[in-house]
C-alpha positions, -999 to 999 in steps of 0.1 A, spaced: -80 140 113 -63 108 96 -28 109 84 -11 79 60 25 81 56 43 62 33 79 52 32 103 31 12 102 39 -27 132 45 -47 147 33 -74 159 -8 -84 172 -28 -110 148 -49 -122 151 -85 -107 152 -61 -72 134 -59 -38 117 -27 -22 92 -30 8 69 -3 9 54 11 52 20 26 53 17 44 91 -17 55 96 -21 80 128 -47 104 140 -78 103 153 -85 67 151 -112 42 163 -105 16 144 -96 5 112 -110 -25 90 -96 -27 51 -60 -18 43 -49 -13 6 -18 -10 -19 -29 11 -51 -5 23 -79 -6 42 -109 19 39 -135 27 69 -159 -2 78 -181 -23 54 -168 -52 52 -139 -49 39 -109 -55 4 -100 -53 -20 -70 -27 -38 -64 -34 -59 -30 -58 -52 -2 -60 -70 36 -90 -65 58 -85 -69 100 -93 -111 102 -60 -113 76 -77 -123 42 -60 -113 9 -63 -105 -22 -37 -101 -52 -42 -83 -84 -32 -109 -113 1 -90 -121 16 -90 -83 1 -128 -76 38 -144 -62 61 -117 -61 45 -90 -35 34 -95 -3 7 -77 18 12 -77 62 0 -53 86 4 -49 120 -28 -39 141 -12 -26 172 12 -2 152 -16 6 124 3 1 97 7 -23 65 35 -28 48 43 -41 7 74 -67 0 80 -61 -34 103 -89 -51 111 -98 -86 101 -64 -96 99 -57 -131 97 -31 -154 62 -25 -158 59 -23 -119 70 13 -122 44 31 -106 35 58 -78 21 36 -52 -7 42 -28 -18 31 5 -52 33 17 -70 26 48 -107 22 58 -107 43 92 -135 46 118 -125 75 136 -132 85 172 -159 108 154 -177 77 146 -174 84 106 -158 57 82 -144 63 49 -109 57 32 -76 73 36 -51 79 12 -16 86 16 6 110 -4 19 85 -26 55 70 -31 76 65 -65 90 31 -73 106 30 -106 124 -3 -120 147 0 -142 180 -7 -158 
């Protein structure tokens, strides 16, 4: 079993700063692909950034200069540094992770989820 836990959602004025911690823990091999998702009210969910294990990157258009994907292998965890944040960045964010587990299976992770809303 593979557990994401999330931490560091709340509320901000917009123009604020959160950063978001994704801890994964379990029964875990490995892990390649980590990923930020959200999902603001009444819409679907989207991706926001994703990192695989050799440190590559990739920003959805909206984020591109104001967040800011790291992880940390040893500790299995990636983390979100959310500046500038804006209005429409209101969201319940995701992590995800693409686990091999000690089973020898690999799928993705998700953890419980974690409200940011921006707003004055």
């Amino acid at each position: 079993q593979v557990q994401l836990v999330e931490s560091g959602g709340g509320l901000v004025q917009p123009g604020g700063s959160l950063r978001l911690s994704c801890a994964a823990s379990g029964s875990i091999f490995s892990i390649n692909a980590m990923a930020w998702y959200r999902q603001p009210p009444g819409k679907e969910r989207e991706l926001v950034v994703h990192i695989i294990s050799g440190g590559s990157t990739s920003y959805a258009d909206s984020v591109k200069g104001r967040f800011t994907i790291s992880r940390d292998n040893a500790k299995n965890t990636v983390y979100l540094q959310m500046n500038s944040l804006k209005p429409g960045d209101t969201a319940v964010y995701y992590c995800n992770a693409d686990v091999v587990s000690r089973s020898g299976s690999y799928r993705g992770y998700w953890g419980q989820g974690t409200q940011v809303t921006v707003s004055s």
